[in-house]
Every structure is written in C-alpha cells, then in structure tokens.
N, C-alpha and C positions, 0 to 999 in steps of 0.2 A: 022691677025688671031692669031698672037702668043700671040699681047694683051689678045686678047678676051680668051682665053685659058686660060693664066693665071689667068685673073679677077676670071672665073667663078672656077678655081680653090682653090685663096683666098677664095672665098665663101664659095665653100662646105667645107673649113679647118674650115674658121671661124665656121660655121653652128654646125661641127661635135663639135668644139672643146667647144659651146655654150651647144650641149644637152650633152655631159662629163660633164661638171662644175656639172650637178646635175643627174645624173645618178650613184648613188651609190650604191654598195651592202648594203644589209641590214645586217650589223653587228650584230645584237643582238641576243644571242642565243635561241634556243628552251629551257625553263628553264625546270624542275623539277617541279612536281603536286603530288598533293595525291594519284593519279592513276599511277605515274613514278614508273616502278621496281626499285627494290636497286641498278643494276651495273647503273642503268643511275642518278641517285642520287648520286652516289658515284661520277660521273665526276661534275655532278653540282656542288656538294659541292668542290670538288677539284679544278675549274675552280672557285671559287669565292675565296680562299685563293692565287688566281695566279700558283696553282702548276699545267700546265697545260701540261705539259707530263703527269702527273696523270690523269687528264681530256683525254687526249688523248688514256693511255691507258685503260680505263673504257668503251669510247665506240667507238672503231676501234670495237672491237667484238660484239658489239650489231650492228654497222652498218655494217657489214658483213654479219649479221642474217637477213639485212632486217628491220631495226629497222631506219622510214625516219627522225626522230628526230636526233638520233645520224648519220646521214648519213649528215643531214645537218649541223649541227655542227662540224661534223670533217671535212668539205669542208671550214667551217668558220676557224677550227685551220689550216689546209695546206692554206688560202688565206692571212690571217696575219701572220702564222710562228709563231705560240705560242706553244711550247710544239712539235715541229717538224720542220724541214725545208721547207721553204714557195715555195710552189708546184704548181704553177696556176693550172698547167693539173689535178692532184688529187686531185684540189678543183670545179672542172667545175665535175669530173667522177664522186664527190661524191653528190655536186646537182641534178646533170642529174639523180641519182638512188631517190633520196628521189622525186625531180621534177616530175619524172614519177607517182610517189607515191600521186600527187596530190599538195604536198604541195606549198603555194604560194608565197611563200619565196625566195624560191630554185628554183624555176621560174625565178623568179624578177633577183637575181644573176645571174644567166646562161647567161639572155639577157645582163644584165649589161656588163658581161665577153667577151661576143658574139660583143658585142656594140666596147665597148673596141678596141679589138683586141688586147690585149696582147699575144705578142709574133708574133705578126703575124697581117697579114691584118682582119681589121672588116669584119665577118660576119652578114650582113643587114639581110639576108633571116630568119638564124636561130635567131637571135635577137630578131627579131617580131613576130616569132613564139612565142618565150618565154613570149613576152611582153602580148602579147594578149591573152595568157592561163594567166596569174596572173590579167591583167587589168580584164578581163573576170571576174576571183572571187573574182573582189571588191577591188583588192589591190589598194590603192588608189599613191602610189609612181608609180608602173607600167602605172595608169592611167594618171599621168602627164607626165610620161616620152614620151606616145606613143602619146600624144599630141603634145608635142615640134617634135617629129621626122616624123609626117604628118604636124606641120606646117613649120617645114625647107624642108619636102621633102626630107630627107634623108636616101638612099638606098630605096626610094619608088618615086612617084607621090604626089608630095606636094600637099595635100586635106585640104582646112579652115573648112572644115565643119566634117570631122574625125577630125582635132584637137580640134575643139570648143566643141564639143561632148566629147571626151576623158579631154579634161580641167576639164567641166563643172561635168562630174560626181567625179573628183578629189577633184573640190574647196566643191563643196556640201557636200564631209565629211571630209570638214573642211581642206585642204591642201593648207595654206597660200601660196606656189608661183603658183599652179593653182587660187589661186583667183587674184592673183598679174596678170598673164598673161592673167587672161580673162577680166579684168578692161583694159588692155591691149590694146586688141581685140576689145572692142568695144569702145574703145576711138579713135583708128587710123580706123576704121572702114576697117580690114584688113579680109577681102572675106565676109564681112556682110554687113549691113547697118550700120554707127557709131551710137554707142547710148550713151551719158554722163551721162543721168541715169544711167541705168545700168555698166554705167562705173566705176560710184560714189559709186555703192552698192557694188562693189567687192573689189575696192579698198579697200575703208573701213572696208571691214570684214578681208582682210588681211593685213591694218592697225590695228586693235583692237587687232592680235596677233601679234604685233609686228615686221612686216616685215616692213625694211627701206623705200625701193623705192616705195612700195604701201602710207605708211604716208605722204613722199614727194610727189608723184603725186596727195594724197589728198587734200595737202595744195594746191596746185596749181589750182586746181579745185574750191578751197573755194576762193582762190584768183582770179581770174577771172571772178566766177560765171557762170563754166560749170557742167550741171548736177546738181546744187545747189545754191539756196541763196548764194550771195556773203559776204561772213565774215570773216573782218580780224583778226579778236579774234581767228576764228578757224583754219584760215590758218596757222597762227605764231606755234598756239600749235601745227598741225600738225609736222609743219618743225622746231620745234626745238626739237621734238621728233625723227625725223631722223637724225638730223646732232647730237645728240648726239651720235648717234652711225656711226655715220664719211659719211653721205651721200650726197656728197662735192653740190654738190645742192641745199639740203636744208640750207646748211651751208652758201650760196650766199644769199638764199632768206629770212633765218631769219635778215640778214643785212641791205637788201631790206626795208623791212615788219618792221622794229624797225624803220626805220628813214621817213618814212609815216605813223606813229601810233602815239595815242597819248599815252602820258605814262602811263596813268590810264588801258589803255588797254594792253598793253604793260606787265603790270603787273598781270595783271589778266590772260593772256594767260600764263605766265610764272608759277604761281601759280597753273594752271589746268596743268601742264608740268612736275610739280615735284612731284605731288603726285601721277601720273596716273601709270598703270599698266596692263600690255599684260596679256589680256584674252584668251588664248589659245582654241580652240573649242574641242570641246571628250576629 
C-alpha cells in the first residue's frame, strides 16, 4: 500500500506540476483610453517610462476609490514587485476587489494564485470558482486552463467531457495549446472515440501558429498516413519546422525522413521550411 500511495502521489505532483507549467497570470496591464481620467493616465504614462513607483502612486488612490482598472493593476505591481515590495497577499486583495467588479482578468489571476498556492497549500475550491467566472466570460486562457484541471482531475472528479468542452471553446478562439491538447484528445482517443481527422485538424491549426509539438505530431501523422494522405514532402516540412525550434523528436525524425527521401524532395520540403511563417489566429 505504501507503493500505491506513493505512485498516486507522484501523479497528482506530476499532474499539478503539468497544469502550473501554463497557468499563468496575465501580466499585461489595463492600459490607458480616450475615456481613461488623467490620474489613471498619469500611471500609464509613468508605467511605460519604467518609473513604476510613479505608476504606483497614480493609482493606489484611484484603486481605493473603487476604480477595477487600477485595482487590478496595482495587484499586477504588488505581484511582480515593480514600483513596491512584491506582496502576493496584496496582490490576490487587490484582484479580489476589481474581480468582484467583474473584471476577467483579475479572475484569471486569483485562480491562478488560488492554483498556485503560494505561500501556502493550493486552494482547489476557490481556484475554480475563479476559473469558471473568467472561463464563463470567454477568457479563453481560463478556458484552457479548466480544461487541463478536469482532465487531470485536479482538486476535482476528472471529467473528459468538461475538459473537451472547456479545450474546445479555447482552441476555437484560436489558443494554440488548447488546439495542441484537443489534437491530443482525439488522437489517443482519451474519454472519446479516437478521431485522426479531427486530430489532424487541430493539430494543424496549432501547427500554423507555430506551436512545436503540434508541427511534430503533424509530421508524424503525414508520415504514417493517419488522418491524412501519406506525404513525405509534408512530413519532413512539418518536422523540420519543430526541431528548429529544439523539438528533440522532430530532430530524430527529420534524420529519419532525409535518409528515405529522395533528394529532389528533400529539397523541396526544406525550401517550403525556410520561407514559411506562423500565422497566428486574432
């Protein structure tokens, strides 16, 4: 039993430590609009020269007033320590008040933090609560996230069909590692039926923005002739599109794929490989 205890606790490490890798807060500030008053302009402007105590003190008092922009902003300067001493709890107190406010940002964060557990054991409960008020209003990073965390089962009842769900409305506006994970999904045929079609169709759209391990599962799929016409013209381009950017797999299989090609082809895959360019979706 002390195996089996341990095993299952390798697991849930690994699991937690898989949906960390992309669970991150959203950095980016609430910027400045034609509609932004002057103190909250005066931080913007000051946050874009680096002087970010200046940025800090511009809207500590707007977010005091109530004001969820700057509420969420000064949770992003207490969470990085720009312009103040980096404060997790007064960056979670200062989401929590713009969050309530609606915003889905400040959401996203909370769970993140909640995810986390910084300083402290992860709270799963309040996590998802967070997760599922910004998944809810279309945030599409929250949406992937609460995907990975019903298909590890984590702090919940592992559900395929809540993560295929939450993937799917992810990849659909355009979030390259939900399309990566739903190519995934229906390649291992994991709580579904397998589909290589549809396996092939995800990949590839988060192939075309440039994501490594979806290019490489492409190739492989051209190589085999799963879910697609078998082509080794397209497999090679595929994977020597990922191992350029160090995806040690494709790095085996452009090896492979060169020394069972003929050269004409060879070269023609390598020519479609040097001028191509990630399309990025929105």
């Amino acid at each position: 039993m002390v195996g089996s205890n341990h095993s299952s606790g390798m697991k849930a490490r690994r699991a937690k430590a898989a949906v960390l890798a992309f669970v991150l807060v959203c950095g980016a500030l609430t910027t400045a609009s034609s509609t932004a008053n002057a103190d909250f302009d005066t931080g913007w402007h000051a946050y874009q020269k680096t002087d970010f105590a200046g940025a800090f003190n511009a809207w500590q008092p707007l977010a005091r007033q109530g004001d969820a922009r700057a509420q969420f902003n000064l949770g992003i300067l207490y969470d990085q320590g720009k312009g103040v001493a980096r404060d997790p709890a007064q960056a979670i107190h200062w989401w929590r008040l713009a969050a309530e406010q609606g915003m889905t940002a400040a959401e996203h964060n909370l769970a993140s933090h909640f995810l986390a557990g910084e300083g402290g054991d992860p709270d799963f409960e309040e996590a998802l609560t967070w997760l599922k008020r910004a998944a809810g209003h279309g945030l599409a990073r929250s949406q992937y996230t609460l995907g990975k965390i019903f298909g590890y089962g984590l702090g919940t009842t592992r559900d395929m069909k809540s993560a295929v769900n939450w993937m799917r409305k992810a990849a659909e506006q355009g979030h390259k590692g939900a399309q990566y994970n739903l190519g995934k999904i229906f390649r291992d045929g994991d709580g579904i039926s397998p589909n290589m079609v549809a396996a092939v169709y995800w990949f590839r759209r988060a192939a075309n923005q440039g994501h490594a391990r979806a290019q490489s599962r492409l190739s492989t799929r051209y190589e085999r002739g799963e879910g697609v016409q078998a082509d080794n013209i397209q497999a090679l381009f595929w994977a020597l599109l990922a191992a350029d950017q160090g995806e040690q797999l494709a790095v085996e299989n452009v090896a492979t794929l060169r020394r069972s090609m003929e050269p004409a082809d060879v070269e023609l895959a390598e020519r479609r490989a040097a001028t191509w360019k990630a399309k990025p979706e929105g």
